[in-house]
N, CA, C, O and CB atoms as a CASP TS submission, in Angstrom:
PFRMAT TS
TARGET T0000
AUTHOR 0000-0000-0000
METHOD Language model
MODEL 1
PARENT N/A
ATOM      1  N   UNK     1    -236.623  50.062 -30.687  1.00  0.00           N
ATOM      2  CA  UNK     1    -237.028  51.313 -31.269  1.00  0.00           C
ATOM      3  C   UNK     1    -235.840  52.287 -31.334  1.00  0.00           C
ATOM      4  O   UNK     1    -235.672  53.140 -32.205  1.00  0.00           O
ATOM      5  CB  UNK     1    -238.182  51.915 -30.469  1.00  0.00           C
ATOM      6  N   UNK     2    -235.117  52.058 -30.382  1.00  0.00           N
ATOM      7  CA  UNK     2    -233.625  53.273 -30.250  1.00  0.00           C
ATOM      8  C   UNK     2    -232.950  52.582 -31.275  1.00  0.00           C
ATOM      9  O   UNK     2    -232.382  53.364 -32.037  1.00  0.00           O
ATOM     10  CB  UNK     2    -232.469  53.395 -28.541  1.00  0.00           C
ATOM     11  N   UNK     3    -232.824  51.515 -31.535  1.00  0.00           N
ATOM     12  CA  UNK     3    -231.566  51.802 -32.391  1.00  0.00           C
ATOM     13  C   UNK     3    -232.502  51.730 -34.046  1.00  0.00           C
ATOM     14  O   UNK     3    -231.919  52.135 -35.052  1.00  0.00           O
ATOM     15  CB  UNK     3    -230.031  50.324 -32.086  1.00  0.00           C
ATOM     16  N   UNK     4    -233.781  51.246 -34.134  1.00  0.00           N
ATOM     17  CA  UNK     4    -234.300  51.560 -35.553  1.00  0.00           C
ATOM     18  C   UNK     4    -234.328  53.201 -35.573  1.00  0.00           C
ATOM     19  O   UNK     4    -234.585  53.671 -36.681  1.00  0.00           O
ATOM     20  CB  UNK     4    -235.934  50.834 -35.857  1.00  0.00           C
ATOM     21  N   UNK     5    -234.186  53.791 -34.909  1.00  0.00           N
ATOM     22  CA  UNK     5    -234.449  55.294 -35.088  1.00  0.00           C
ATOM     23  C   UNK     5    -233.367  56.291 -35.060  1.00  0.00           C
ATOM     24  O   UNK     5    -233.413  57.464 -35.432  1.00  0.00           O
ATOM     25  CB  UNK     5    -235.312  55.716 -34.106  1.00  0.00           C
ATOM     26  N   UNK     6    -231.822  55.249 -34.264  1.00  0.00           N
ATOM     27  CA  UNK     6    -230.723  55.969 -34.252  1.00  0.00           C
ATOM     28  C   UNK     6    -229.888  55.268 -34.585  1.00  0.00           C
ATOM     29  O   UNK     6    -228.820  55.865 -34.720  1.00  0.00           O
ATOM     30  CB  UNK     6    -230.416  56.538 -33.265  1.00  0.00           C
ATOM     31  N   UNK     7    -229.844  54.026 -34.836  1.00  0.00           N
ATOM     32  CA  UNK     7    -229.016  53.145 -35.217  1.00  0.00           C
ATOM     33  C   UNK     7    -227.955  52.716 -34.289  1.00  0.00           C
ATOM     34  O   UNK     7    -227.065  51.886 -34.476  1.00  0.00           O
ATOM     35  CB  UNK     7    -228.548  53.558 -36.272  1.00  0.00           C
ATOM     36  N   UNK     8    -228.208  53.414 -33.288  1.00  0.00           N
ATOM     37  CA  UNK     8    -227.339  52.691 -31.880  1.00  0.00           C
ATOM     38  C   UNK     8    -228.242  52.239 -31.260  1.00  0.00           C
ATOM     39  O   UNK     8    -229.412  52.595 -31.116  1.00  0.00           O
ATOM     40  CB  UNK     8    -226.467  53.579 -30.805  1.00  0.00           C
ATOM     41  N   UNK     9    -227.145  50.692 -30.546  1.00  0.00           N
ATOM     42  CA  UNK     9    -228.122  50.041 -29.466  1.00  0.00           C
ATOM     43  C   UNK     9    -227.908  50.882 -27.816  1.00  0.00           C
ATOM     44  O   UNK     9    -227.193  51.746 -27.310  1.00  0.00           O
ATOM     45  CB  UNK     9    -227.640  48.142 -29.347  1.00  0.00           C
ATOM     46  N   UNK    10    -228.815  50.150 -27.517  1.00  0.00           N
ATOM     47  CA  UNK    10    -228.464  50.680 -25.972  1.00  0.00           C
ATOM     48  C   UNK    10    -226.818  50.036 -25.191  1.00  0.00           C
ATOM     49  O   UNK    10    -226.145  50.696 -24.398  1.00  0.00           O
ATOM     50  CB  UNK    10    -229.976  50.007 -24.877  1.00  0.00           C
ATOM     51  N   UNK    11    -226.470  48.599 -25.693  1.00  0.00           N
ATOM     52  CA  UNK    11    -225.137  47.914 -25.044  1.00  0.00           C
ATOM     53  C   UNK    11    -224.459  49.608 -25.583  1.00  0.00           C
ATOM     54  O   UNK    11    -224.047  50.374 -24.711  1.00  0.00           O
ATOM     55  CB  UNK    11    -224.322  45.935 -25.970  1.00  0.00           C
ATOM     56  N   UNK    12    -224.426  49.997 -27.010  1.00  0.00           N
ATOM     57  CA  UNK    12    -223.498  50.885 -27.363  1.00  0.00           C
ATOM     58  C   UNK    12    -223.455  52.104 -26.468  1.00  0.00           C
ATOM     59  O   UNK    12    -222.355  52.298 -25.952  1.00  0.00           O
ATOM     60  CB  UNK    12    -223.709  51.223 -28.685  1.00  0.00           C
ATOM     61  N   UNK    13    -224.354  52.914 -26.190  1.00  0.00           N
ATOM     62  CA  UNK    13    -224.946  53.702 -25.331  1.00  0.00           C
ATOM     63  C   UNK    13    -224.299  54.058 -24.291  1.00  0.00           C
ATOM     64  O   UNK    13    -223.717  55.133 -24.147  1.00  0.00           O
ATOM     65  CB  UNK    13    -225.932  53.274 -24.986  1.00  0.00           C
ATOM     66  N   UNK    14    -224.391  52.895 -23.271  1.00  0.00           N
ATOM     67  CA  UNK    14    -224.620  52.301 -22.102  1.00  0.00           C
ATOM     68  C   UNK    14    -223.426  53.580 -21.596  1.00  0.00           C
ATOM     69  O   UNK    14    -223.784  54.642 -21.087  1.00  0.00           O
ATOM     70  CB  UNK    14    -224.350  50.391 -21.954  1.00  0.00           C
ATOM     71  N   UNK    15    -222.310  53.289 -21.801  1.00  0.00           N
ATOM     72  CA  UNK    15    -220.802  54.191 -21.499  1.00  0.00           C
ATOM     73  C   UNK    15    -221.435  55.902 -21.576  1.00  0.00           C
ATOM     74  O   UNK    15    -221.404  56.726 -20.662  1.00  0.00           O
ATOM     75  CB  UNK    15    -219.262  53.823 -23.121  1.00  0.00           C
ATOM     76  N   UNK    16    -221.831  56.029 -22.572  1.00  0.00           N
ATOM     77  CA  UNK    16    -222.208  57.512 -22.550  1.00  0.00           C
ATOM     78  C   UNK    16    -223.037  57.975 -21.657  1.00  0.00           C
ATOM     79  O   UNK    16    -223.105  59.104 -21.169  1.00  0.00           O
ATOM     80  CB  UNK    16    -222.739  57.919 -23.635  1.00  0.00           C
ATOM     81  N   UNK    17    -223.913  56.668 -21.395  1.00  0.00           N
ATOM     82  CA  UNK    17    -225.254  57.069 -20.130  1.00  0.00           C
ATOM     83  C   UNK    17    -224.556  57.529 -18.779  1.00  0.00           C
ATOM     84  O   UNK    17    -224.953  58.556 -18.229  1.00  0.00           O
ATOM     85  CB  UNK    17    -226.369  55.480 -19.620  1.00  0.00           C
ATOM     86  N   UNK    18    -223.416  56.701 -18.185  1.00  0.00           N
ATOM     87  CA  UNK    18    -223.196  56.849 -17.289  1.00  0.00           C
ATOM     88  C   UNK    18    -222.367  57.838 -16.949  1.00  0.00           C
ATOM     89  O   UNK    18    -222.310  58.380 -15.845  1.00  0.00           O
ATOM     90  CB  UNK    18    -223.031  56.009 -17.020  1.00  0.00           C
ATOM     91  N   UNK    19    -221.410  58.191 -18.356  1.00  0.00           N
ATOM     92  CA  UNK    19    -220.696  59.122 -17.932  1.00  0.00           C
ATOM     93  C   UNK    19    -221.489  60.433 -18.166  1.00  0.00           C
ATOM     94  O   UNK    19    -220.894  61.421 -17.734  1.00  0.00           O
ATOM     95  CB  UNK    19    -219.411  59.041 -18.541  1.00  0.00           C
ATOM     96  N   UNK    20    -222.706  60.685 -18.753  1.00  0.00           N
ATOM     97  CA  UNK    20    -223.425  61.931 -19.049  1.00  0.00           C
ATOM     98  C   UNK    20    -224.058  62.065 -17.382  1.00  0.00           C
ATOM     99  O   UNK    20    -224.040  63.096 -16.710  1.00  0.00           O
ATOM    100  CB  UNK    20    -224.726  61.758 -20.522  1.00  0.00           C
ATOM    101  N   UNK    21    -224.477  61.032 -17.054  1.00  0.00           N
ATOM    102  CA  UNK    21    -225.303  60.717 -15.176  1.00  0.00           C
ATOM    103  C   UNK    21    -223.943  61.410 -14.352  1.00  0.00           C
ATOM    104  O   UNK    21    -224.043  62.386 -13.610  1.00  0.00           O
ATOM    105  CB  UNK    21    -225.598  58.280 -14.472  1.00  0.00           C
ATOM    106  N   UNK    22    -222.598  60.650 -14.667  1.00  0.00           N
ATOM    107  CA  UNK    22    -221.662  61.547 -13.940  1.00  0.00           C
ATOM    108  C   UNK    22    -221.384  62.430 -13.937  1.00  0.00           C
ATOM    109  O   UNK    22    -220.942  62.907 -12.892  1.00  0.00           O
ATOM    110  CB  UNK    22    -220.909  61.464 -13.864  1.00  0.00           C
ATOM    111  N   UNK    23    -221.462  63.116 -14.981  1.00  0.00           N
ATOM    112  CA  UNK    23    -221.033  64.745 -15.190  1.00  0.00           C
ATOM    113  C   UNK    23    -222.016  65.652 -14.309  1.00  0.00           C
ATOM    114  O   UNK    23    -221.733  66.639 -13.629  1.00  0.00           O
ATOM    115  CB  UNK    23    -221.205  65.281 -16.946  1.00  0.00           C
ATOM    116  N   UNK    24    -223.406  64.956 -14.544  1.00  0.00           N
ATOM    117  CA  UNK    24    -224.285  66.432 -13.828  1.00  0.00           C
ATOM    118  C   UNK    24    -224.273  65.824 -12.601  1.00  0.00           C
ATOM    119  O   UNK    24    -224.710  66.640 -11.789  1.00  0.00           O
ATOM    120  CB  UNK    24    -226.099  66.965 -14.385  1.00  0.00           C
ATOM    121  N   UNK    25    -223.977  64.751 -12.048  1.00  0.00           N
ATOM    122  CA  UNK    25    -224.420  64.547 -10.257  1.00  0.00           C
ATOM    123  C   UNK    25    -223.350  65.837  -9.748  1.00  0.00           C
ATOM    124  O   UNK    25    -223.559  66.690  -8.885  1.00  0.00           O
ATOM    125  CB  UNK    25    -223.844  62.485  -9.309  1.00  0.00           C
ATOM    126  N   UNK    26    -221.993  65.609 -10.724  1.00  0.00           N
ATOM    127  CA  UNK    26    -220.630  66.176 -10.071  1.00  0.00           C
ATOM    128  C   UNK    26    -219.969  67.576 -11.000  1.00  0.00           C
ATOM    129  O   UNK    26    -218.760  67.593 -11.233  1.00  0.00           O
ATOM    130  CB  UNK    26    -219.374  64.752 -10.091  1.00  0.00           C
ATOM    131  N   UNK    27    -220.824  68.652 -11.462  1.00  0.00           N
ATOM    132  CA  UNK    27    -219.702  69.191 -12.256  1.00  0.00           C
ATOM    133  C   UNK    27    -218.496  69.552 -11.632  1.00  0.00           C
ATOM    134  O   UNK    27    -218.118  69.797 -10.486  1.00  0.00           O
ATOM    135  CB  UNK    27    -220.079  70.268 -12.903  1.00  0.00           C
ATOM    136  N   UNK    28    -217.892  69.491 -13.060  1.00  0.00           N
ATOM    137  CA  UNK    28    -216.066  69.662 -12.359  1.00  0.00           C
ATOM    138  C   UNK    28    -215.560  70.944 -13.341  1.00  0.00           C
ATOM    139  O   UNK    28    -214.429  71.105 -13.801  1.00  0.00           O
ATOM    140  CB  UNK    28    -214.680  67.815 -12.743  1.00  0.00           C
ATOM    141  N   UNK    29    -216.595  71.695 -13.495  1.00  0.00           N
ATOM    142  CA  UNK    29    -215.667  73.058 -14.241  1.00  0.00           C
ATOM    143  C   UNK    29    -217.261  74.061 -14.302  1.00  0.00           C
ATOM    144  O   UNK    29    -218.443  73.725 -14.382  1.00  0.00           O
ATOM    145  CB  UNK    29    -214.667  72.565 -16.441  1.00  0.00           C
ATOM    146  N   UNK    30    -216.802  74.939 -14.246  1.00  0.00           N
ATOM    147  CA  UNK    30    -218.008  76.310 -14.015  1.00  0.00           C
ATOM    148  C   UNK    30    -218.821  76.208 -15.743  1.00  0.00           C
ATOM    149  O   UNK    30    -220.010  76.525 -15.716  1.00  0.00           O
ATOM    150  CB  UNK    30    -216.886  78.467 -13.670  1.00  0.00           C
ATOM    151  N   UNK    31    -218.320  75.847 -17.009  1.00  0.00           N
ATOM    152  CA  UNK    31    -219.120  75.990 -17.993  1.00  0.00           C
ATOM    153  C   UNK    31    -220.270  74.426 -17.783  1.00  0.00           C
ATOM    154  O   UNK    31    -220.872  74.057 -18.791  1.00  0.00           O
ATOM    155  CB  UNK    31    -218.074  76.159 -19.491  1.00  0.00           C
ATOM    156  N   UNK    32    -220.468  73.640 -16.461  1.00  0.00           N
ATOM    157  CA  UNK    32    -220.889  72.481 -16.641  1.00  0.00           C
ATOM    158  C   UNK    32    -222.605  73.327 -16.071  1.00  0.00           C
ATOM    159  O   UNK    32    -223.786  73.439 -16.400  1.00  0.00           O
ATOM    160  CB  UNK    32    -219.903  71.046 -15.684  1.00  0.00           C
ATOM    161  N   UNK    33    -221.290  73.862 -14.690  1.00  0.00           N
ATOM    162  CA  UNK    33    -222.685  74.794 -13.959  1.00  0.00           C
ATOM    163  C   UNK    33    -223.055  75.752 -14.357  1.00  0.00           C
ATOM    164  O   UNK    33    -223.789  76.442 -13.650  1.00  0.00           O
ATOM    165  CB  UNK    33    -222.653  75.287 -12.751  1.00  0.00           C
ATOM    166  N   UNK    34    -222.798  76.041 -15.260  1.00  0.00           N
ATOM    167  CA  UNK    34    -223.248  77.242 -16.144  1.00  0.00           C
ATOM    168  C   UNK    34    -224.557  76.698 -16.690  1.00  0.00           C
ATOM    169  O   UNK    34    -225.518  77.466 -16.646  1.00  0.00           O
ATOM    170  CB  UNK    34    -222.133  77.688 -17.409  1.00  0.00           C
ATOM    171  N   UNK    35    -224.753  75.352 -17.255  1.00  0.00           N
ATOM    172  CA  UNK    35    -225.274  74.802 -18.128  1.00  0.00           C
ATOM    173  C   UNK    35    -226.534  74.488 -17.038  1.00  0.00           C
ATOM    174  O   UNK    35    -227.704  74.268 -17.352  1.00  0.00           O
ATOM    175  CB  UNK    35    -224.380  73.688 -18.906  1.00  0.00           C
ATOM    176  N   UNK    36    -226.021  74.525 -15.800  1.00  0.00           N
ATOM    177  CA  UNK    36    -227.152  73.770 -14.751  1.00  0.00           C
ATOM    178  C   UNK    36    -228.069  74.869 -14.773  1.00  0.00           C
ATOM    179  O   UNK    36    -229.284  74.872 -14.971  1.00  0.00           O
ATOM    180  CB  UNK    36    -226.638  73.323 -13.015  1.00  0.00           C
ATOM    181  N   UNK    37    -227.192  75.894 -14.512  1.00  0.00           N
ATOM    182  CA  UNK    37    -228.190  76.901 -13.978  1.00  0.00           C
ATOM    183  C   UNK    37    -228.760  77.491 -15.222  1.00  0.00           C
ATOM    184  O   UNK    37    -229.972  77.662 -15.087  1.00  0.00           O
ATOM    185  CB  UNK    37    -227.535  78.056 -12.994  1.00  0.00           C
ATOM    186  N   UNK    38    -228.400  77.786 -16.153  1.00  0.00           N
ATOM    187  CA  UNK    38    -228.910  78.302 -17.867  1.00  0.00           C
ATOM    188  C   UNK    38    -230.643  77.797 -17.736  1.00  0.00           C
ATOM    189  O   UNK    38    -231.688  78.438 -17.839  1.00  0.00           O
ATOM    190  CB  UNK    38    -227.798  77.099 -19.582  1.00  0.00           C
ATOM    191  N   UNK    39    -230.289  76.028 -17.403  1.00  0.00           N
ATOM    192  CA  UNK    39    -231.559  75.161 -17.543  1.00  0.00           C
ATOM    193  C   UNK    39    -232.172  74.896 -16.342  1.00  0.00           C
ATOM    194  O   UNK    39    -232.539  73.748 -16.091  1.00  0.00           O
ATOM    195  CB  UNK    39    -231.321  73.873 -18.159  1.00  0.00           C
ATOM    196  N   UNK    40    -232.365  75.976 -15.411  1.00  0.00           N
ATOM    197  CA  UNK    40    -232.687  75.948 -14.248  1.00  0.00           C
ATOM    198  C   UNK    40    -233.645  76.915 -13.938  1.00  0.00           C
ATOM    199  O   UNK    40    -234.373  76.906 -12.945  1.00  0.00           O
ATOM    200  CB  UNK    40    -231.692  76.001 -13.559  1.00  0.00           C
ATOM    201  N   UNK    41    -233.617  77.708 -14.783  1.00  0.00           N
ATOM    202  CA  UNK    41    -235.143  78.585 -15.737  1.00  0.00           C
ATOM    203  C   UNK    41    -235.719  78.605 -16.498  1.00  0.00           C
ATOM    204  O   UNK    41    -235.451  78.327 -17.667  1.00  0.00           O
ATOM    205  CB  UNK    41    -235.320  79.430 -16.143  1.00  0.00           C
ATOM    206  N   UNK    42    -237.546  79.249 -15.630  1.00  0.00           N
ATOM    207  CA  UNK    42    -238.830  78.475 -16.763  1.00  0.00           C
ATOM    208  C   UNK    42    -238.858  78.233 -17.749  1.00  0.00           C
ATOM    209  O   UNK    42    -239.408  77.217 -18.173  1.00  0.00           O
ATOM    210  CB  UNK    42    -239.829  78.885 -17.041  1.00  0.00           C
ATOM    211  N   UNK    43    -238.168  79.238 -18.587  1.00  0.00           N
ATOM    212  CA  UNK    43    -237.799  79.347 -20.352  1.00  0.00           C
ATOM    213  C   UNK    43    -237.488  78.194 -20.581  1.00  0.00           C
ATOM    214  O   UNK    43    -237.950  77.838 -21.666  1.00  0.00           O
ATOM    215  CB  UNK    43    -236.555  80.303 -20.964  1.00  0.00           C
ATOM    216  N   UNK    44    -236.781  77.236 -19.953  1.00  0.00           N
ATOM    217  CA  UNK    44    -236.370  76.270 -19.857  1.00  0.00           C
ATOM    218  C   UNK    44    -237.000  75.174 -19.342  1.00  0.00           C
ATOM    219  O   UNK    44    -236.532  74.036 -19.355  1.00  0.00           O
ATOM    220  CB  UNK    44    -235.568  76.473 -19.465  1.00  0.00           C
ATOM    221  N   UNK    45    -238.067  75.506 -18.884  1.00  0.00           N
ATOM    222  CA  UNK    45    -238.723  74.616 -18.448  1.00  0.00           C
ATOM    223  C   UNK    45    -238.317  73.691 -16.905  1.00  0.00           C
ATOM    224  O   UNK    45    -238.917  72.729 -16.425  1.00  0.00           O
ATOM    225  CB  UNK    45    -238.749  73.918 -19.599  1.00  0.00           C
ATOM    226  N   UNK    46    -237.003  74.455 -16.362  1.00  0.00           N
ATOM    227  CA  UNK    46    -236.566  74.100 -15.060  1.00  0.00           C
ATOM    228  C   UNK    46    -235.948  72.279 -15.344  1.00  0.00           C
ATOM    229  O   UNK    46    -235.643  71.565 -14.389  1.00  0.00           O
ATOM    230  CB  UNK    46    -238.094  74.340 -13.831  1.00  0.00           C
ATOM    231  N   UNK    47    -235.891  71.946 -16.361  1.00  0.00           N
ATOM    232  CA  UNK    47    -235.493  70.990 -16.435  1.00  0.00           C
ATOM    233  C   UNK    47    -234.075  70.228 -15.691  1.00  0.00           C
ATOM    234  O   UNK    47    -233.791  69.037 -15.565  1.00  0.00           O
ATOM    235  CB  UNK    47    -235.585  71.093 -17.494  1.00  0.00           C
ATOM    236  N   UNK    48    -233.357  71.472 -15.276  1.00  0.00           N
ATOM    237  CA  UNK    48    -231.911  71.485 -14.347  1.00  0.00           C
ATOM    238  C   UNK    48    -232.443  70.602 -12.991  1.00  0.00           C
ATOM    239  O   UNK    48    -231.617  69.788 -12.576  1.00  0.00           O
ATOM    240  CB  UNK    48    -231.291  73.399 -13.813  1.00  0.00           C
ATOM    241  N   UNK    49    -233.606  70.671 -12.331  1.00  0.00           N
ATOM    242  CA  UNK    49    -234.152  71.140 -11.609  1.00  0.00           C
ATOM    243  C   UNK    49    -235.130  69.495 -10.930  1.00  0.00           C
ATOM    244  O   UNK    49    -235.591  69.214  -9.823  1.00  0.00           O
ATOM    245  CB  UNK    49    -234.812  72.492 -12.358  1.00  0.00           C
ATOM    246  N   UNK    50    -235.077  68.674 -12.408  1.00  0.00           N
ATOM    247  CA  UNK    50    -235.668  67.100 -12.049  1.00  0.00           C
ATOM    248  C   UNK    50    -234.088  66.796 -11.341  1.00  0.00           C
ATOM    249  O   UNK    50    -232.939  67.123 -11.638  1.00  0.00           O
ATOM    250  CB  UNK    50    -236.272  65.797 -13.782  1.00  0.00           C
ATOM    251  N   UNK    51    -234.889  65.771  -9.954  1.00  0.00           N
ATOM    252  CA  UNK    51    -233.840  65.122 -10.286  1.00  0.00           C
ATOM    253  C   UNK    51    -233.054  63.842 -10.388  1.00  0.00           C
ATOM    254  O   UNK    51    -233.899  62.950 -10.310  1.00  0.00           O
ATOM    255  CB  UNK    51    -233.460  65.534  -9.933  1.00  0.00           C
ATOM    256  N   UNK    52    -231.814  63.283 -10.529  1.00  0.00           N
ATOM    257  CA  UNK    52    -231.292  62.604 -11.332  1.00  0.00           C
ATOM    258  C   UNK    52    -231.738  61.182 -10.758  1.00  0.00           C
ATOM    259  O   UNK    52    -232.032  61.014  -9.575  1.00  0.00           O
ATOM    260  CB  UNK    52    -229.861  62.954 -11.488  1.00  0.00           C
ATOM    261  N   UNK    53    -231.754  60.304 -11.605  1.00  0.00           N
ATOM    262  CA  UNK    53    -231.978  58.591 -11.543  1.00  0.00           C
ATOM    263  C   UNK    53    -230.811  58.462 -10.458  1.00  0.00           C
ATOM    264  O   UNK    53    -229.746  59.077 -10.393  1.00  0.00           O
ATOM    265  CB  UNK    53    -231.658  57.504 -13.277  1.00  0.00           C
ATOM    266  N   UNK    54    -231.347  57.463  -9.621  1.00  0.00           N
ATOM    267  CA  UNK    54    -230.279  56.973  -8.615  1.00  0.00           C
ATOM    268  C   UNK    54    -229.408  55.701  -9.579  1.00  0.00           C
ATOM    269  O   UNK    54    -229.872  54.869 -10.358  1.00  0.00           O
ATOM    270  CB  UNK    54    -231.164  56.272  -6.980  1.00  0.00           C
ATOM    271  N   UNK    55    -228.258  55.911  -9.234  1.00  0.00           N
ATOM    272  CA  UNK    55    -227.327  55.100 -10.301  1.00  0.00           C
ATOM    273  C   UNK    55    -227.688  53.612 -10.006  1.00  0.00           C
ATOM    274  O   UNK    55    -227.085  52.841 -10.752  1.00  0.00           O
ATOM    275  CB  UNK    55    -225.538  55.380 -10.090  1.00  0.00           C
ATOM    276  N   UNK    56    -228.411  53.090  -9.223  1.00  0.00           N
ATOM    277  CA  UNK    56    -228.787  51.584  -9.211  1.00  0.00           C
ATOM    278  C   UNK    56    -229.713  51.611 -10.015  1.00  0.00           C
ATOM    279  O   UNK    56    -229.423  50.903 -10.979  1.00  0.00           O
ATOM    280  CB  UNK    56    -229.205  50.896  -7.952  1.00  0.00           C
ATOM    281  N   UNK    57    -230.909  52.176 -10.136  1.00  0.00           N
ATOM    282  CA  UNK    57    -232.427  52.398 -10.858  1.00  0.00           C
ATOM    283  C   UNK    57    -231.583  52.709 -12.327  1.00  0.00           C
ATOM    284  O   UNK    57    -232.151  52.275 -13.329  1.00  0.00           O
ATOM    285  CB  UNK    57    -233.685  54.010 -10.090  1.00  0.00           C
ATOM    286  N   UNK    58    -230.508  53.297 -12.503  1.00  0.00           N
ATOM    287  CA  UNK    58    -229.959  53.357 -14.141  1.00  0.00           C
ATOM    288  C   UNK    58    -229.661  52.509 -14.635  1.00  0.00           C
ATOM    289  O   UNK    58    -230.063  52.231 -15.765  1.00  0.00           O
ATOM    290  CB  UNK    58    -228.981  53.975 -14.522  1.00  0.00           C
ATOM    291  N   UNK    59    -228.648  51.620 -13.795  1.00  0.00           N
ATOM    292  CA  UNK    59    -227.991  50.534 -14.102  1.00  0.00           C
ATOM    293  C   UNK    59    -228.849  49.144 -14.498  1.00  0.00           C
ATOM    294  O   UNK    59    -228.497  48.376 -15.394  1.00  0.00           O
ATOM    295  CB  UNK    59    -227.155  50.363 -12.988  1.00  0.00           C
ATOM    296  N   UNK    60    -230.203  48.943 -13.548  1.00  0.00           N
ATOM    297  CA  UNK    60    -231.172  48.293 -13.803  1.00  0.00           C
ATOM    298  C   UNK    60    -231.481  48.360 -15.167  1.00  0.00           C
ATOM    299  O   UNK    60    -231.079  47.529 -15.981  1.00  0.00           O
ATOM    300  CB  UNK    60    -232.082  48.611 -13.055  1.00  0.00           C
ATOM    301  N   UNK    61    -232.523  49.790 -15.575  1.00  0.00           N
ATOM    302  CA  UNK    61    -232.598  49.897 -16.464  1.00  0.00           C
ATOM    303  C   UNK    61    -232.230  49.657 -17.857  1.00  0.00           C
ATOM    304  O   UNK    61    -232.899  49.197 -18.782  1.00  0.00           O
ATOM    305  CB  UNK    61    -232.629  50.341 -16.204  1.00  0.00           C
ATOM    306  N   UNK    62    -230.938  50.094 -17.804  1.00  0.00           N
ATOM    307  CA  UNK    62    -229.494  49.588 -18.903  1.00  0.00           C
ATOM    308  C   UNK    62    -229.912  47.826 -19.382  1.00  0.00           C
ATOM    309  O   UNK    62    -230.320  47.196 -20.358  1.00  0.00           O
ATOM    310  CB  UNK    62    -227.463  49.583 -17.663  1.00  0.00           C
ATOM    311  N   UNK    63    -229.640  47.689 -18.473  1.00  0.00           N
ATOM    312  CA  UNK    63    -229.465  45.845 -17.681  1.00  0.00           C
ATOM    313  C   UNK    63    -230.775  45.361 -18.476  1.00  0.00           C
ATOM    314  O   UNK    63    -230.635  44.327 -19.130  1.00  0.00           O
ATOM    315  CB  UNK    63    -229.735  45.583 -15.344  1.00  0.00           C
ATOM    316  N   UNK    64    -232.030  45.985 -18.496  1.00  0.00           N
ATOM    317  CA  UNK    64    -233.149  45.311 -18.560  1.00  0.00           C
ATOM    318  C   UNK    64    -233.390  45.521 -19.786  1.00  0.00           C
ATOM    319  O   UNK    64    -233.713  44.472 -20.343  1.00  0.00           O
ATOM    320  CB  UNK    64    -234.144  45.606 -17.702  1.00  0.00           C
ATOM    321  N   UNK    65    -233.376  46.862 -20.812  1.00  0.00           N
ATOM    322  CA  UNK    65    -232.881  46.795 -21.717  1.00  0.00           C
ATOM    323  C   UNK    65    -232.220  46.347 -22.853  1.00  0.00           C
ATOM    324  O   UNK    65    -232.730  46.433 -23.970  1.00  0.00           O
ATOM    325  CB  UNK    65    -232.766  47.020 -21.513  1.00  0.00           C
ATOM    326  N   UNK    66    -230.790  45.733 -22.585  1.00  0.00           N
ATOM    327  CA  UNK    66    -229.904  45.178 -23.104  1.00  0.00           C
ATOM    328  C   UNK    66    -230.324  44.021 -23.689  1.00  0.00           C
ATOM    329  O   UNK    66    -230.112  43.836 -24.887  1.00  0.00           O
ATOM    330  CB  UNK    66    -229.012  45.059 -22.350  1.00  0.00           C
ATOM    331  N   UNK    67    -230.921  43.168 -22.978  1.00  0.00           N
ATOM    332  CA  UNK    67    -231.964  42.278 -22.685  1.00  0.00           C
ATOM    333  C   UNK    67    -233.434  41.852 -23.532  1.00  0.00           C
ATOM    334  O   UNK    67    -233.745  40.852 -24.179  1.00  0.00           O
ATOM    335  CB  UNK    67    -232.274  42.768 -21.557  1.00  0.00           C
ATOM    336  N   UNK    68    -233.960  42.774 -23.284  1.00  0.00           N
ATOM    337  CA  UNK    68    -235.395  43.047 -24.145  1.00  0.00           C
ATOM    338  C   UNK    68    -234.836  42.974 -26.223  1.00  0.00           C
ATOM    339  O   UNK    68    -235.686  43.141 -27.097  1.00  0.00           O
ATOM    340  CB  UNK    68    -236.145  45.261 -23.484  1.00  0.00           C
TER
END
């Protein structure tokens, strides 16, 4: 369904997933946490605020995916 709808597969993906998972476990510059906290109110739905897939449960995922 992801890639009939975006035309990327998930193998393609896969790199962006992890480095997008890395950026928010770790920001490394104040416009990252800017972004945390922006989306860290209701307006927002607190979405800052879930939190993140443990990088084994991602990697699975990916994995199982790729696959399917």
């Amino acid at each position: 369904m992801l890639e009939y709808h975006t035309g990327y597969t998930v193998k393609e993906l896969t790199p962006l997933v992890k480095t997008l998972r890395t950026m928010l476990a770790c920001p490394t510059d104040d416009k990252l946490t800017a972004v945390t906290t922006k989306y860290s109110h209701k307006v927002f739905f607190e979405v800052a605020c879930i939190p993140l897939v443990a990088v084994q449960t991602l990697e699975d995922a990916l994995i199982e995916q790729q696959v399917s």
